[in-house]
Structures are given as C-alpha cells and as structure tokens.
N, C-alpha and C positions, 0 to 999 in steps of 0.2 A: 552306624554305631552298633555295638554289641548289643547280643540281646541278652546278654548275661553279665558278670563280670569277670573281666577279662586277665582278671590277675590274680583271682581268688577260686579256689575251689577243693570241695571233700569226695569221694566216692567210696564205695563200701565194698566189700565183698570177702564171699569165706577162701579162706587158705586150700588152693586143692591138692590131693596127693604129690604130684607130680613134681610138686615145687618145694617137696622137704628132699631130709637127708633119710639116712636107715634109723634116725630116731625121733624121727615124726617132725623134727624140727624145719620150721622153712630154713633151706638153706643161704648163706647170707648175702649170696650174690642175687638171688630174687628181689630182694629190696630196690635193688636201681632200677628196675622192672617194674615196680609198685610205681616209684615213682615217673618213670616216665608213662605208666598209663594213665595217671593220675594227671601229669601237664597234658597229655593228645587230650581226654575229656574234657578238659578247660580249656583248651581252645571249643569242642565241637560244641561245647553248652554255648560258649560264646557266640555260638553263629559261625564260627570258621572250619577250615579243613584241614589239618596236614598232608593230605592229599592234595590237594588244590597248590597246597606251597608248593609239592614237590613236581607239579607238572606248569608250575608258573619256572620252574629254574631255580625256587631258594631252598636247601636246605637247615636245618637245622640240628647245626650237630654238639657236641657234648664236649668242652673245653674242660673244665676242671667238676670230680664229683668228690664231696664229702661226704662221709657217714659219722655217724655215733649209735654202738647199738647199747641199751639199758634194760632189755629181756629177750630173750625169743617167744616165737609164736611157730603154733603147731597146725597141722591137719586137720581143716574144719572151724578153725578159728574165726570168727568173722572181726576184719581188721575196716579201718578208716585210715584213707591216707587223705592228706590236708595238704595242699599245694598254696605258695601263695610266691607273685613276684614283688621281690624288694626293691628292685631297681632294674628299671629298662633305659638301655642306650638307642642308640640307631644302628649298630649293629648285633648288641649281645642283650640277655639278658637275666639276672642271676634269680634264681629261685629258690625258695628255703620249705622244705618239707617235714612233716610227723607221721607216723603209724602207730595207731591207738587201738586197742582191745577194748572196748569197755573208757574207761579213766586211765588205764594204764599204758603209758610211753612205752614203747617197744624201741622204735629207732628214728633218729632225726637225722638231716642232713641237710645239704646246700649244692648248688650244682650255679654253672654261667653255660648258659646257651649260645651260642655265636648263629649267625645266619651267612652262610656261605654259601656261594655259584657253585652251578655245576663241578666248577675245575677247582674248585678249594678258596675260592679268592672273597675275602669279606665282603656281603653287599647289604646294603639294608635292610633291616627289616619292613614290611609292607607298613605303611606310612599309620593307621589306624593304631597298630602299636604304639608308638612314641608321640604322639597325638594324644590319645587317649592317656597315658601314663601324665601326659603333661598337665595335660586338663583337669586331671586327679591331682594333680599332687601342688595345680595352682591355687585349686581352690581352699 
C-alpha cells in the first residue's frame, strides 16, 4: 500500500529567475512544469518511482492538457501547486490542478495521463493504481 496518498498532493516552492519572461513574469508555458513536478512528488511521497516505471517498460505520457490562467506570478514568488486524481482507469488517468500564492488562484487546469510501452501501445497501469482508486471510491 502507499505510504502516502496516492491521488492527492501540494508542494511549495519559489519562482526562480529562469522561468520568467523580460518582465519578471513566470512564463506561461512553466505552469505544465509546475504541474507535472507536482504529480512525480505524489507518486515519490506515495512510496513510488517514476523512475522505476520507466525501467519496468511503462511510460507515462501526457494525452490532453488544460489550463486557465486568473493572475501571474513573478520572480521569487513562492507558489503551491495542489495535484489531485479525479479519476483512474486501467490505463489513463486524469488529473485536475491549482497554483496558489498565498489565497490567490494563479492558474488551474486538468491533464489524462495514459500509461503506455515502450513502443506507444496502451498497457496498464501497475495494478496498486486502480486497486487503490477502487478501494477509495468503494468505500
């Protein structure tokens, strides 16, 4: 079992140069970057690896991404991004995200993960996945 939970998770941290524009602004392709570090630390809290995925054979790659952005955020900023999964399949599964300042919404979005072989072809997710999602959502 996880030692964390496995479908929920926030992590912190400040905006650093590198990731604005010439006006100090994060630039807004950094956000899908937020959030995909935001899902690898919710697996690694959970006790897993994406590294482990990727030398077991499954990838995990990125089928459809949403945003909405409602401010930007600057240089220095220290932001929270809030991951959580809505719904897991046996092969996909979609995730809905925030980045917050403080109280303030910066940008939200939603993304489906697919877990695919080596050579592109859908295969399951490791069974603890849709196990655990089910065991959740039986009770």
């Amino acid at each position: 079992m996880p030692t964390a939970d496995l479908f929920r998770h926030s992590i912190s941290f400040r905006v650093e140069y590198h990731e604005t524009d010439g006006q100090r602004r994060v630039h807004h392709s950094n956000f899908i970057n937020y959030f995909e570090r935001a899902r690898v630390e919710m697996l690694r809290a959970a006790g897993l690896s994406y590294r482990q995925f990727e030398d077991d054979g499954r990838l995990l790659v990125v089928t459809e991404m949403n945003l909405r952005y409602f401010g930007s955020a600057e240089f220095d900023d220290l932001l929270t991004v809030n991951v959580e999964a809505t719904d897991v399949r046996k092969v996909r599964i979609r995730h809905c995200y925030s980045v917050t300042r403080g109280d303030e919404l910066i940008t939200e979005g939603d993304s489906v993960i697919a877990c695919v072989d080596r050579n592109g072809k859908p295969t399951k997710l490791p069974e603890i996945f849709w196990k655990t999602w089910r065991e959740r959502n039986d009770s």
